[in-house]
C-alpha positions in Angstrom: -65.9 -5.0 158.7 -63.7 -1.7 158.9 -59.9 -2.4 159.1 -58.1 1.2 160.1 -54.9 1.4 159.0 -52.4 3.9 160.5 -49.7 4.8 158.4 -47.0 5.9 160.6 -44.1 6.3 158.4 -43.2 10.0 158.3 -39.4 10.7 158.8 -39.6 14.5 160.4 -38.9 16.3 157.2 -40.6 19.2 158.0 -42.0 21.2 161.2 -38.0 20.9 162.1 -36.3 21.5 164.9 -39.7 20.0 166.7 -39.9 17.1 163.9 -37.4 15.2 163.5 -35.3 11.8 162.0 -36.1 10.2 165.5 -38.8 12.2 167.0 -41.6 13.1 163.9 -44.3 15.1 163.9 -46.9 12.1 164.3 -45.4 11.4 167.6 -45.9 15.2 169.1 -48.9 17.4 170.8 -48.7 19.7 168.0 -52.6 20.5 168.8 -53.6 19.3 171.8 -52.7 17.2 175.0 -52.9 14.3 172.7 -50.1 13.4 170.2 -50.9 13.8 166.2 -51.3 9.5 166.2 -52.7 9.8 169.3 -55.7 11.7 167.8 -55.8 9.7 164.9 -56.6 6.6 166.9 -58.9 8.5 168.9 -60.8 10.3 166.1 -61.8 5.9 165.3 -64.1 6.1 168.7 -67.8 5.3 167.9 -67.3 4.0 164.6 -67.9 -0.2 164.0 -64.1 -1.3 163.1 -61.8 -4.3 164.1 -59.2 -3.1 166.1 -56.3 -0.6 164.0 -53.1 -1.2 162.6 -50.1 0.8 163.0 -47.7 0.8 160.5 -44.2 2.6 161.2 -40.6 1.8 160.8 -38.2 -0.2 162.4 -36.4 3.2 164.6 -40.1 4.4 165.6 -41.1 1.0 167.1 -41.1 1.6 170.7 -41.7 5.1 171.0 -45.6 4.0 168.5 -45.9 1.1 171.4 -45.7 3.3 174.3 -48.0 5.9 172.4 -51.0 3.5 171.7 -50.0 1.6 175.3 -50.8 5.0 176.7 -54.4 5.1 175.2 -55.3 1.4 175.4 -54.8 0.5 171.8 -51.2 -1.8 172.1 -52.5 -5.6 171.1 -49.7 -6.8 168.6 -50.6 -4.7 166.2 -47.8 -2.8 164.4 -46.5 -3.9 161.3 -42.5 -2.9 161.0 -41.3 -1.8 158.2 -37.2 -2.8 157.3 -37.3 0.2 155.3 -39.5 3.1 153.8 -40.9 2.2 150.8 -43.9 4.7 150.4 -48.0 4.0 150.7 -48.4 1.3 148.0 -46.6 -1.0 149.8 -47.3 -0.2 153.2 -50.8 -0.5 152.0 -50.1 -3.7 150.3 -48.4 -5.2 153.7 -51.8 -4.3 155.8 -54.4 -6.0 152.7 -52.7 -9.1 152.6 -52.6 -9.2 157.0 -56.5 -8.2 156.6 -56.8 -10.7 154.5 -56.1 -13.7 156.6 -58.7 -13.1 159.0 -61.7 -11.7 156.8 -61.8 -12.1 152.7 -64.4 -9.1 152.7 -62.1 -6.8 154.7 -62.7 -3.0 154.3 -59.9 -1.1 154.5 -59.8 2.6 156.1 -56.5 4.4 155.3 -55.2 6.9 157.5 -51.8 9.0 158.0 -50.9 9.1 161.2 -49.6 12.8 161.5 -53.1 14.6 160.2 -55.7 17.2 162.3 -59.3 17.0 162.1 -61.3 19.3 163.9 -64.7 17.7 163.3 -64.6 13.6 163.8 -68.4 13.6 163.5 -67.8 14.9 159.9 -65.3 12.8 159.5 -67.0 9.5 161.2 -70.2 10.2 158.8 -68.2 10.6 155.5 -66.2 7.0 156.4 -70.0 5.4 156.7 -70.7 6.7 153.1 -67.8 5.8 151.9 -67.7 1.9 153.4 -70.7 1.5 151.2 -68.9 2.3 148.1 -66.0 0.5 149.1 -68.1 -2.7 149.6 -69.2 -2.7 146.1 -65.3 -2.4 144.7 -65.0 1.0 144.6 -61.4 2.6 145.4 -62.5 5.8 147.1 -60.4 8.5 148.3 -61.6 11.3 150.3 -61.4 15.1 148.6 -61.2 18.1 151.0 -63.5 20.4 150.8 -60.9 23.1 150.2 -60.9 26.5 151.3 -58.8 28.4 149.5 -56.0 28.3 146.6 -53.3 26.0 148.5 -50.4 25.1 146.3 -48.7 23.0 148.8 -51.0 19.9 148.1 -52.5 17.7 145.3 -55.6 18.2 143.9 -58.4 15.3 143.2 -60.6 16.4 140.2 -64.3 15.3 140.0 -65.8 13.6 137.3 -69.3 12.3 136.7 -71.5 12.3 140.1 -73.1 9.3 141.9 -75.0 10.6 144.5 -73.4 12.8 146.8 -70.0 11.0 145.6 -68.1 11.6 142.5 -65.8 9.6 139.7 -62.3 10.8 140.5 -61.6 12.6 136.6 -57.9 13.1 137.9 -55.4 13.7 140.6 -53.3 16.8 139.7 -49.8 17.4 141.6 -49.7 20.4 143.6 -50.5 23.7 141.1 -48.9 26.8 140.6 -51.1 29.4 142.7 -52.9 30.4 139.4 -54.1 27.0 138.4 -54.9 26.2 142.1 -56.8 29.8 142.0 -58.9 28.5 139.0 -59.7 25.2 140.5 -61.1 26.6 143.3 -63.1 28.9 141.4 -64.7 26.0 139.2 -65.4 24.2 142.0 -64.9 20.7 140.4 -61.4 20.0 142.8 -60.9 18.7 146.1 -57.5 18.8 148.2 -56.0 15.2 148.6 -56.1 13.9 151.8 -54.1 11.1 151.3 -57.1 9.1 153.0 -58.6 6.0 150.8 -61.0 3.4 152.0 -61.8 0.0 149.4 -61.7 -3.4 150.0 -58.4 -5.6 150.6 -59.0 -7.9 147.5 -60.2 -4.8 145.3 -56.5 -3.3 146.3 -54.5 -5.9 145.5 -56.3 -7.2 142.4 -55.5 -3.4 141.1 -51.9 -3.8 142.7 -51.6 -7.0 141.0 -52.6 -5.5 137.7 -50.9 -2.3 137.7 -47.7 -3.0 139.7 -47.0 -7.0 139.6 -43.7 -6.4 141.1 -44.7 -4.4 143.8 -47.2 -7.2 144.7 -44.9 -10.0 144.1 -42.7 -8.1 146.7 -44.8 -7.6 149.4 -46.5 -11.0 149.1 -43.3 -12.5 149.3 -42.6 -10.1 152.7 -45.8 -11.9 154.1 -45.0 -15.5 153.7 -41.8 -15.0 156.7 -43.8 -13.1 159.4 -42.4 -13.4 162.8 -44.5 -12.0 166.0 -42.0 -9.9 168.1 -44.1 -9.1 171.0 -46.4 -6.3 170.0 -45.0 -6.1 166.7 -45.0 -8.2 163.5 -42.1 -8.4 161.6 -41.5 -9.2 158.2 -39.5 -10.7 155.8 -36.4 -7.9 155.1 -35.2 -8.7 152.0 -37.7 -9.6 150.6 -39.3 -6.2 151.6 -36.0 -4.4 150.6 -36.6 -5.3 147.0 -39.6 -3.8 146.5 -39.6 -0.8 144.6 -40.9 2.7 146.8 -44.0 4.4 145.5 -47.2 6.0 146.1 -50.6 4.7 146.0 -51.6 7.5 144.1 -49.3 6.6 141.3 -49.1 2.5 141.4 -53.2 2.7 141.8 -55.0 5.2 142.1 -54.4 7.2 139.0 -54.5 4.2 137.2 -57.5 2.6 138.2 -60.8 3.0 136.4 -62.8 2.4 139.8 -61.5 5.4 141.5 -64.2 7.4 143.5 -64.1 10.7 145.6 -66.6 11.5 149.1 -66.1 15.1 149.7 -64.9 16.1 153.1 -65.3 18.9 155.2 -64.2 18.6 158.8 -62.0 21.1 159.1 -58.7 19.3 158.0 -54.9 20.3 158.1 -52.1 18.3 157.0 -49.9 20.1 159.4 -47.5 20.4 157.2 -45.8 23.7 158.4 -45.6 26.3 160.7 -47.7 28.2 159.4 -50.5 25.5 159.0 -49.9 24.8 162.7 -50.2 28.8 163.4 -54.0 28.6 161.1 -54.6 25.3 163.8 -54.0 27.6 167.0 -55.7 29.6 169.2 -54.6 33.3 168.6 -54.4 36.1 171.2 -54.9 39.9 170.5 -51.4 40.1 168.9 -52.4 37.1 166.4 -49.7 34.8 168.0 -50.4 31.1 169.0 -48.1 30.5 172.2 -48.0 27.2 173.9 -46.0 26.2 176.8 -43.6 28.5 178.7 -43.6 31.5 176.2 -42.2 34.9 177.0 -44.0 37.2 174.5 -42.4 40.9 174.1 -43.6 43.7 171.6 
């Protein structure tokens, strides 16, 4: 079975004065009625999961409860966080809750603050990509990309399996030359900071590469207290675990990674101008919404 986990954790560093400490970009209608976790949860309809998890921190808590309240999707499931301390743990804190009802959990790894304009695309690569995650493959999903972007990572393709590839490496964002030549070789894929793999594949590969991050989070489990819809952890426990990626504690370090391609029309909304390429344009090539006064 699919577990989706929401990774709600952003802290409204960017898209400011609309995103912000209290109020991030995850929790707006940048693109639509819907809010950017709205969608997320949403974009889940239609495939064969066990209900999501939403994971955000302790300020965000009620204004994440009244969002999936609002959709039907509140059931005790959001997992607070104490304190930010990046995707590996995070991660870590929804394998080991997986874990204790199904040993053969799959997780599907989402941020919460992503568009998608095709969720058929999207539904269809997460299908290809549970059956290499069933077999103990760590597979992240590679955007299809578009042009030379040098605001995100890059996943580099290795030896192919099908219509999947070996990850050969993940590459921090490039200076616009290198990101030019990638895209010319077509061998490199944007990271979408998306993974699917089972919960006992993670945490063996957590357990190997990063004991103490483990060790951390294992110990955050063992104190769990239901607070109505939410489950808190154990705080200091949590508190001591070191902050870092999953790209870094796992991913790159693993010798299982895998990538499926993706293209679905994706945007990391990461600025205003990624928000602009998301809109719908009139003849002067602005993107109004709401109660806009346009002069020329």
């Amino acid at each position: 079975m699919i577990y989706p986990v929401v990774m709600a954790g952003g802290t409204g560093s960017r898209l400011w004065p609309m995103s912000r400490e209290l109020y991030p970009k995850q929790f707006l209608g940048l693109t639509g009625e819907s809010t950017l976790l709205q969608q997320t949860f949403k974009r889940l309809e239609g495939l064969e999961t066990a209900p999501p998890v939403l994971i955000c921190n302790e300020e965000h808590r009620f204004l994440a409860a009244e969002q999936l309240r609002q959709i039907g999707l509140l059931d005790h499931n959001i997992i607070l966080e104490p304190v930010g301390r990046n995707t590996a743990p995070a991660i870590a804190l929804a394998a080991l809750t997986a874990m204790k009802s199904d040993d053969n959990a799959l997780l599907l790894v989402l941020p919460s603050d992503h568009a998608i304009a095709d969720a058929e695309a999207f539904q269809t690569a997460v299908n290809q990509a549970a059956d290499l995650g069933k077999s103990g493959e760590l597979v992240t999903f590679g955007i299809v990309p578009t042009h030379a972007e040098t605001g995100y990572g890059y996943i580099g393709r290795g030896k192919p399996f099908g219509n999947f590839f070996k990850v050969a490496q993940f590459v921090e964002k490039p200076d616009a030359a290198t990101a030019s030549e990638y895209i010319t070789s077509g061998e490199y894929y944007w990271n979408s900071g998306m993974f699917l793999f089972r919960a006992d594949r993670y945490l063996e590969e957590l357990k190997a590469h990063r004991p103490d991050i483990y060790e951390s989070c294992a110990a955050a489990m063992r104190d769990v207290q239901p607070d109505l819809d939410f489950i808190r952890i154990n705080a200091e426990a949590f508190e001591n675990c070191c902050a870092e990626s999953i790209d870094y504690a796992v991913m790159e370090k693993t010798d299982r990674a895998m990538v499926v391609p993706l293209d679905a029309g994706w945007s990391d909304v990461g600025s205003w101008s990624a928000l602009w390429q998301l809109g719908e344009k009139d003849e002067q090539g602005n993107v109004c919404k709401g109660d806009v006064i346009s002069r020329s």
